[in-house]
C-alpha positions as CSV (number, residue, x, y, z in Angstrom):
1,X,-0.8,-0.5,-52.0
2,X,-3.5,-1.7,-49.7
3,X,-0.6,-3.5,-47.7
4,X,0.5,-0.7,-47.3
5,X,-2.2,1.5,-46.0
6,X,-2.9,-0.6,-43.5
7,X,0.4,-1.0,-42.5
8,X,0.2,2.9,-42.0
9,X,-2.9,2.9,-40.6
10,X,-1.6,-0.1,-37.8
11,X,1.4,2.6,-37.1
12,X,-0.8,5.6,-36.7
13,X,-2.8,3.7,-34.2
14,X,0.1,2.3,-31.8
15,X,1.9,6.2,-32.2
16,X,-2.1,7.1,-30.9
17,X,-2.9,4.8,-28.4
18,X,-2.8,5.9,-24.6
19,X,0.4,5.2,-22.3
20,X,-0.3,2.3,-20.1
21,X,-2.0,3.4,-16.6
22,X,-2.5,1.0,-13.5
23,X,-5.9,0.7,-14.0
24,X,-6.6,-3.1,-14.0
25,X,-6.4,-5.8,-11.8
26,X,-3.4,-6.7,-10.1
27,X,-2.1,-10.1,-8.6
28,X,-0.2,-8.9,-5.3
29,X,3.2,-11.0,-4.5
30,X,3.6,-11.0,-1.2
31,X,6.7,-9.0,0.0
32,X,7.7,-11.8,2.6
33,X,6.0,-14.9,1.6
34,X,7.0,-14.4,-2.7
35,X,3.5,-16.2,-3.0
36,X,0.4,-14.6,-4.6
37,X,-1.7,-13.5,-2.0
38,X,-4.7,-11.4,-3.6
39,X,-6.2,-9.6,-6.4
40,X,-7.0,-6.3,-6.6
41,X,-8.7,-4.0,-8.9
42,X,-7.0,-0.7,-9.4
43,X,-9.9,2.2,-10.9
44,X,-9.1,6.1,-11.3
45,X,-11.9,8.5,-10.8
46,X,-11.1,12.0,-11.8
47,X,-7.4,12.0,-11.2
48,X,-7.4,9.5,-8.1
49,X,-6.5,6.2,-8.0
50,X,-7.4,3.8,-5.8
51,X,-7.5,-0.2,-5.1
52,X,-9.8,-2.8,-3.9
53,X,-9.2,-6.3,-3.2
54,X,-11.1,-8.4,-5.3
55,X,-10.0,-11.7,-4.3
56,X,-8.0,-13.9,-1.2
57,X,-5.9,-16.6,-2.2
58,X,-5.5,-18.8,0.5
59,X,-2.6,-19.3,2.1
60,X,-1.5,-21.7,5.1
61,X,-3.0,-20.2,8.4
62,X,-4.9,-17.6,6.6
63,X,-8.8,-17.4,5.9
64,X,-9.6,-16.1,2.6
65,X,-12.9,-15.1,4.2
66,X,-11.3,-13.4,6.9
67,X,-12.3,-9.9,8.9
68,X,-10.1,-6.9,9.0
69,X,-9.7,-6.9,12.5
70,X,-6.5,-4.8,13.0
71,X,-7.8,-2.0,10.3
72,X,-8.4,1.1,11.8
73,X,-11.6,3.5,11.8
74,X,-14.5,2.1,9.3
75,X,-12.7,-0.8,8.0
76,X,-12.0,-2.7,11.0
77,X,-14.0,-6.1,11.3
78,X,-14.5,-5.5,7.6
79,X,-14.2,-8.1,5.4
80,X,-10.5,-7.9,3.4
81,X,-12.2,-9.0,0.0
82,X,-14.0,-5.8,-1.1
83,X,-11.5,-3.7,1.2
84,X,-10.2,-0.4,-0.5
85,X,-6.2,-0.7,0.1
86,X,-5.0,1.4,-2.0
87,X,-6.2,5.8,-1.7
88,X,-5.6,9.0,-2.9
89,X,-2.7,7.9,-5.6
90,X,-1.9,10.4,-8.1
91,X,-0.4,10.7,-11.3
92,X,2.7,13.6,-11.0
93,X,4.6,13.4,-13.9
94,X,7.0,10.7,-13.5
95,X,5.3,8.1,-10.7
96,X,2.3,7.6,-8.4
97,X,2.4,9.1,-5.5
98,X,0.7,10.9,-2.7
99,X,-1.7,7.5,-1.8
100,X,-1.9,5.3,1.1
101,X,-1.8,1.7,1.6
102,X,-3.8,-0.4,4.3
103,X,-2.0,-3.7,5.2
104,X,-4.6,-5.6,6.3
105,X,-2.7,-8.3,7.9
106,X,-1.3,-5.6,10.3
107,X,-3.9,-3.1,10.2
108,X,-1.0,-0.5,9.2
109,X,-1.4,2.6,7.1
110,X,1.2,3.0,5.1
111,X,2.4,6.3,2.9
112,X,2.6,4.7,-0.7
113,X,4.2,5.3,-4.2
114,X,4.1,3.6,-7.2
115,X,5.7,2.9,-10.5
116,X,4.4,1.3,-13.7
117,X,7.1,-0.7,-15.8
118,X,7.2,0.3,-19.5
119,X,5.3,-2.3,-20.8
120,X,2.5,-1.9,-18.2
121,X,2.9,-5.5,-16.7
122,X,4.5,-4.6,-13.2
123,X,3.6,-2.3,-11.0
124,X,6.2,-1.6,-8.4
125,X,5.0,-0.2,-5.0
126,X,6.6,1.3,-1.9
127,X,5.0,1.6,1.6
128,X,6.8,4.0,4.2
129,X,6.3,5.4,7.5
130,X,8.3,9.2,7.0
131,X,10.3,8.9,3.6
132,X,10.6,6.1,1.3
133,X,13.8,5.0,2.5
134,X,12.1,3.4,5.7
135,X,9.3,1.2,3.8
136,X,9.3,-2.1,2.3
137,X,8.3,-2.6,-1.6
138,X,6.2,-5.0,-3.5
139,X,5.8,-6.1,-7.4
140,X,2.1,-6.7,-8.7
141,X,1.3,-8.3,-11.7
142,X,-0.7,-7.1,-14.3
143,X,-3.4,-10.0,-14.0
144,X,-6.0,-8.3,-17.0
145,X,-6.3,-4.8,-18.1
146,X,-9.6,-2.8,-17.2
């Protein structure tokens, strides 16, 4: 009997719990290089999410303590750990969209959307210029959940 009520009570809780969101941190695979490159911690704020880089792997030729020199406006000469790369993402029913994203290797803003795999563990983003078709994509890993 006991078994199971708490057998019931473990099924009420999964049927309960929350769909998985992308808030979290994130190791980025690079696009090019198929190497992890950073981390970055995604957080939503009343609707909005956005992402930060919490950490530089280093990487051949790279400095993991490097300045944003190629970002535009108030994030240029900014340090790239702590930089906000990912803004104004949005939840619209089926994907992320509506966001930028700041390569900070190039300094280019990019128009982003994003998709969560079922299972919360992948998080597949697109970066384009005028439609989605002219953009290159990237897999993060879901490193730890928030």
């Amino acid at each position: 009997m006991m078994a199971r009520f708490l057998a019931l009570l473990l099924w009420a809780g999964i049927a309960w719990a929350s769909p998985p969101t992308p808030e979290g941190v994130w190791r980025v695979i690079g696009d090019k290089s198929g190497e992890a490159e950073a981390l970055v911690r995604i957080i939503e704020r009343e609707g909005v999410y956005e992402g930060t880089i919490v950490k530089v792997f280093p990487r051949p030729g790279v400095d993991p303590s490097a300045l944003c020199e190629l970002c535009p406006g108030e994030r240029k000469n900014k340090p790239v750990e702590g930089l906000a790369i990912l803004t104004g993402m949005r939840w619209d029913g089926k994907s992320y969209a509506g966001g930028e994203i700041l390569d900070p290797d190039s300094g280019e803003i990019y128009r982003c959307g994003m998709k969560l795999s079922g299972d919360g563990q992948k998080l597949e983003l697109r970066g384009y210029i005028m439609m989605p078709l002219l953009g290159r994509s990237q897999t993060w890993l879901r490193e730890r959940s928030p």
